[in-house]
C-alpha positions as CSV (number, residue, x, y, z in Angstrom):
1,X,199.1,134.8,52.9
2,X,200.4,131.1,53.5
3,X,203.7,132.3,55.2
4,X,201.3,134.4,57.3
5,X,199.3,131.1,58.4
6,X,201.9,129.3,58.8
7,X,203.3,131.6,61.4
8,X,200.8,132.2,62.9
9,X,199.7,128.3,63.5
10,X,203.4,127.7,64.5
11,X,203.0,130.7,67.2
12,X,199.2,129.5,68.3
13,X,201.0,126.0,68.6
14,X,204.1,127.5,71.0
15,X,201.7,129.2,73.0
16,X,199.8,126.6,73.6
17,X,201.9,124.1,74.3
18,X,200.0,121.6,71.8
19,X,201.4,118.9,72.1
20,X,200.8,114.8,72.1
21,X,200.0,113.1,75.2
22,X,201.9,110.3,76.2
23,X,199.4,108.1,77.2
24,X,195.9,107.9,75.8
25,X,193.0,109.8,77.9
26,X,190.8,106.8,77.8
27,X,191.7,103.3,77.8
28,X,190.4,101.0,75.1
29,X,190.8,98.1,77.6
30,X,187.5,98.1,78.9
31,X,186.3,95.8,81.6
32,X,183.4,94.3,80.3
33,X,181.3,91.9,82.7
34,X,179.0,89.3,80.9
35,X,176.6,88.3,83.1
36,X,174.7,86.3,80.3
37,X,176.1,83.8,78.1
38,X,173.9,83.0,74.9
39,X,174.1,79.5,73.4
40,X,174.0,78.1,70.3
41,X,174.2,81.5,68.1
42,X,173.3,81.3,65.2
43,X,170.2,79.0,66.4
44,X,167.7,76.9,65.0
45,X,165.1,75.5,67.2
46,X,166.3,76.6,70.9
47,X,168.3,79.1,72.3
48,X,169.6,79.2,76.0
49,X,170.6,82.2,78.1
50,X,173.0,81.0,80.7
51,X,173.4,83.6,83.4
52,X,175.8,84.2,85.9
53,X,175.9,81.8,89.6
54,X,177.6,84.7,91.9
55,X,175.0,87.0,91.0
56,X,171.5,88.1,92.3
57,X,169.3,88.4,89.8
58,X,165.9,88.7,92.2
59,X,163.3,90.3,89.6
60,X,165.1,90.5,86.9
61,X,163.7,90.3,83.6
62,X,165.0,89.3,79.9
63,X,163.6,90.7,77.2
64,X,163.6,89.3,73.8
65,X,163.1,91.7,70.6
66,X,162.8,91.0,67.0
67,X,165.1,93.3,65.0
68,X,162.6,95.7,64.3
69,X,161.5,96.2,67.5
70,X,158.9,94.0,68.0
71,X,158.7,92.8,71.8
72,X,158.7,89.0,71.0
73,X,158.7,87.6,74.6
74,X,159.9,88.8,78.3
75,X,160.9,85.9,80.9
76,X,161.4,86.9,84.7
77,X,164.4,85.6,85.5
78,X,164.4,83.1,88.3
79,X,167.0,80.4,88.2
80,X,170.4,80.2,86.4
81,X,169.4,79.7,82.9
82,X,166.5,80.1,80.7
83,X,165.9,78.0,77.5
84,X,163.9,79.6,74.3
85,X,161.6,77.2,72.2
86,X,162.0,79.3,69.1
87,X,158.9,77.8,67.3
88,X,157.6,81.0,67.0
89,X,160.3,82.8,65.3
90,X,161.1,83.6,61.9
91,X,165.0,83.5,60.9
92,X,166.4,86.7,61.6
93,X,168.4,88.9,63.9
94,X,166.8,89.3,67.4
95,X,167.9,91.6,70.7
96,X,167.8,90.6,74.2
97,X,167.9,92.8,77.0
98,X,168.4,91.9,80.4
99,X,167.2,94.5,82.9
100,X,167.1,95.0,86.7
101,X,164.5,95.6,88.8
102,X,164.4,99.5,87.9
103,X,164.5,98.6,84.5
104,X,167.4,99.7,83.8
105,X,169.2,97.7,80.6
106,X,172.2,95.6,82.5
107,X,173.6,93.9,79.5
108,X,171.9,93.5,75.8
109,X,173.3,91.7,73.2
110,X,172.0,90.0,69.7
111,X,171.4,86.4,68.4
112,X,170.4,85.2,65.1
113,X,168.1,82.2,64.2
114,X,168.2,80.0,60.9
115,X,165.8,77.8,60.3
C-alpha cells in the first residue's frame, strides 16, 4: 500500500510539474509609509503624535482607544503635531487610529503609559 502511494505521489508530482519557485510570490519587503510618529513610548504624563509636513491631512481625525476598546479621546487633526495630557489615563496599552475623511483607518499603531 506505501509502494502504491508513493508512486502514485511521485506520478501526481511529474504531472504536475510541482515544483519550487525561484522567487517568492510575495515580497516580505513591504513599503510601509508612517505618516505619524509617536513620542515618548512608553509614556508617563504626555504623549505627542508628530505627523507628516508633505502631507494633507484636511479633516483628518486621530483616534485614541484604551486597550479594551474604550474610545478615550478623538482630536481633529489640524496642524503638524498634536500633544496628549495623559492625566486621565490609567497605565496601560492604548491604540490610535488615524483616519481620513471617509473614515477610513490610514495608519494605527499602539503606545503604552506608565505612571
Amino acid at each position: 500500500m506505501i509502494k502504491f502511494y508513493l508512486s502514485f505521489l511521485l506520478m501526481f508530482m511529474g504531472i504536475t510539474g510541482f515544483s519550487y519557485p525561484e522567487k517568492p510570490i510575495f515580497s516580505n519587503n513591504f513599503d510601509v509609509i508612517k505618516w505619524v510618529n509617536v513620542y515618548p513610548n512608553p509614556a508617563t504624563s504626555y504623549i505627542n503624535f508628530e505627523f507628516e509636513a508633505n502631507q494633507n491631512y484636511k479633516n483628518y481625525t486621530l483616534y485614541i482607544f484604551s486597550f479594551i476598546g474604550k474610545k478615550m479621546n478623538d482630536y481633529l487633526v489640524d496642524g503638524s503635531k498634536i500633544v496628549v495630557p495623559l492625566d486621565d489615563y490609567y497605565r496601560g496599552m492604548y491604540v490610535y487610529q488615524l483616519r481620513n475623511q471617509n473614515g477610513i483607518i490610514v495608519q494605527s499603531g499602539r503606545f503604552q503609559v506608565v505612571k
